[in-house]
C-alpha positions as CSV (number, residue, x, y, z in Angstrom):
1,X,-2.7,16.3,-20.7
2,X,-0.1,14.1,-19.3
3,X,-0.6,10.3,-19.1
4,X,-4.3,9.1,-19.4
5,X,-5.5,7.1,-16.1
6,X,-5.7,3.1,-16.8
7,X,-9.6,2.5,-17.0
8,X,-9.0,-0.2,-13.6
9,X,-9.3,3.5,-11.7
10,X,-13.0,3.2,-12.4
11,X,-15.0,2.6,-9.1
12,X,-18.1,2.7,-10.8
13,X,-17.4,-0.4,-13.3
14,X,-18.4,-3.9,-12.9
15,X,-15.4,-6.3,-13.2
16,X,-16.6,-8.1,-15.5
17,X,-17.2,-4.9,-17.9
18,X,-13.4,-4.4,-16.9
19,X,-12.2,-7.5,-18.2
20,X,-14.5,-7.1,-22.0
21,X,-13.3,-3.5,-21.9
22,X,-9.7,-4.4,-21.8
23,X,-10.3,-7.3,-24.3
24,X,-11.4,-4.9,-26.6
25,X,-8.0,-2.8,-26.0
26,X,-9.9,0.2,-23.9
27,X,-6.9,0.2,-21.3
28,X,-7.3,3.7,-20.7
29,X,-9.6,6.3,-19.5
30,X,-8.9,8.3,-23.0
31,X,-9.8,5.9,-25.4
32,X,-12.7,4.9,-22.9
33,X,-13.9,9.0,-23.7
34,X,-12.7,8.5,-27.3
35,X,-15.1,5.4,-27.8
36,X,-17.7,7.0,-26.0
37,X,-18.1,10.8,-27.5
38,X,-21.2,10.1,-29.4
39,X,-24.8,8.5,-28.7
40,X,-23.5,6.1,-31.3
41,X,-20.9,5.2,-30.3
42,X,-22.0,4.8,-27.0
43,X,-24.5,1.8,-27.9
44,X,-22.1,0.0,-29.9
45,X,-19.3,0.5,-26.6
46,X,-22.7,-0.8,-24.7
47,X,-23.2,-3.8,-27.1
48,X,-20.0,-4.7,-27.7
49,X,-19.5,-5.2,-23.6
50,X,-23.2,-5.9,-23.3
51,X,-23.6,-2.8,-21.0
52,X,-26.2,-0.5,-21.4
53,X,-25.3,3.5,-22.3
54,X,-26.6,4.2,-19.1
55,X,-23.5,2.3,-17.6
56,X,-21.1,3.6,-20.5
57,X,-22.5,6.9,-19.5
58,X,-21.6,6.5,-16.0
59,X,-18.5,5.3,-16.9
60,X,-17.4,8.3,-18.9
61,X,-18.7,10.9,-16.2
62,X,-16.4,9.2,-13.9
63,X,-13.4,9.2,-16.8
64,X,-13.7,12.8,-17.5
65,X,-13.4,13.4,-13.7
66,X,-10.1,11.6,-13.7
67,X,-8.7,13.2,-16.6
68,X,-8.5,16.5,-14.7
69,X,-5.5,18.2,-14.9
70,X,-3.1,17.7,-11.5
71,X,-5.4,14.9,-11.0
72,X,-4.2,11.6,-9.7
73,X,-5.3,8.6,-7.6
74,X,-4.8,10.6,-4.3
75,X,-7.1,13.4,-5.3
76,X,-9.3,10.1,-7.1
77,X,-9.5,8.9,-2.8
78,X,-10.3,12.4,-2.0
79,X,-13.5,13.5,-4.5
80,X,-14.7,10.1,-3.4
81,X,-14.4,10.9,0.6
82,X,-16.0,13.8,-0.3
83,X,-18.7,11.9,-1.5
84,X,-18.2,13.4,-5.8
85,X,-18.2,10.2,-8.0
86,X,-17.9,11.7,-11.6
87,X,-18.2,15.7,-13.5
88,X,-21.8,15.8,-12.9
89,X,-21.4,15.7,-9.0
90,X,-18.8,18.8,-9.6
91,X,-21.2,20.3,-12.2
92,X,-23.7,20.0,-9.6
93,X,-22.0,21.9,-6.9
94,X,-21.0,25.5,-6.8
95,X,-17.6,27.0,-6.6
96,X,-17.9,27.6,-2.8
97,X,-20.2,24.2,-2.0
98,X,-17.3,22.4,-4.5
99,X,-14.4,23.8,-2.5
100,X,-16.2,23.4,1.2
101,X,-16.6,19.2,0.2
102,X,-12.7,19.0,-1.0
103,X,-11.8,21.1,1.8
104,X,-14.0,18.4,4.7
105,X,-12.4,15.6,3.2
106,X,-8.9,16.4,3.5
107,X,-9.4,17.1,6.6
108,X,-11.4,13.8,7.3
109,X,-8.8,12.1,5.6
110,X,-5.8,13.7,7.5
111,X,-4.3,15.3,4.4
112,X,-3.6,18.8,3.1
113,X,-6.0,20.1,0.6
114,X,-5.2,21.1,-3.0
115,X,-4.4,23.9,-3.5
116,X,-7.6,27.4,-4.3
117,X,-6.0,27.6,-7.6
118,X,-6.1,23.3,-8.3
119,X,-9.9,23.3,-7.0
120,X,-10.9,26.3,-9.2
121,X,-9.1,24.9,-12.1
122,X,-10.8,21.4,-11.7
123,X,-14.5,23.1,-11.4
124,X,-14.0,25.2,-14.5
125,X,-12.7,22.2,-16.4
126,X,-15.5,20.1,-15.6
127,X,-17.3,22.9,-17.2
128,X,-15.4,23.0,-20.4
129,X,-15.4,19.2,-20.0
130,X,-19.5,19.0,-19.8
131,X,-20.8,17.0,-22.7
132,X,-22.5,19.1,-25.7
């Protein structure tokens, strides 16, 4: 994996989570999934930024999203535009329905779509990637 997105790339996390996050020295969407792999862990994250794990959990679906390989703040603009906020949206979609959404919002967006090969590699991971 190359370089772990900053955790500011979150839409889904109040600012002032943000700021207690970054106190704490979570400045990156890794160490965000690293201090968030277990149920424990995930209420002490949630106490310790006086969150609840339902946020923290939303936060991490949204982190393992960006930590897709060939994944960057363009393709970020793009799953949004196309209306996928975190894995589970990806999880929830097939292969075809997955591809169809990327596909429409390049388009709405003016750009060139990723490549069949980047969009199949980014639905299998989110597979690999779904939590146990």
């Amino acid at each position: 994996m190359g370089a772990m997105p900053p955790i500011t790339e979150l839409t889904r996390i109040e600012p002032v989570h943000l700021a207690r996050l970054e106190r704490q020295g979570t400045f990156t969407t890794g160490l965000l999934l690293e201090r968030s792999e277990t149920p424990t862990r995930r209420q002490l994250l949630a106490d310790q930024v006086a969150a609840d794990t339902n946020d923290v959990l939303m936060w991490r679906d949204e982190a393992l999203m960006l930590n897709l390989a060939s994944f960057g703040p363009n393709e970020h603009q793009l799953l949004i535009q196309a209306g996928i906020d975190g894995l589970r949206d990806i999880l929830a979609l097939s292969l075809d329905a997955f591809s169809e959404r990327i596909h429409r919002a390049a388009t709405e967006l003016n750009e060139l779509p990723p490549t069949d090969l980047t969009i199949e590699g980014w639905w299998d991971q989110a597979r690999t990637l779904e939590d146990q």
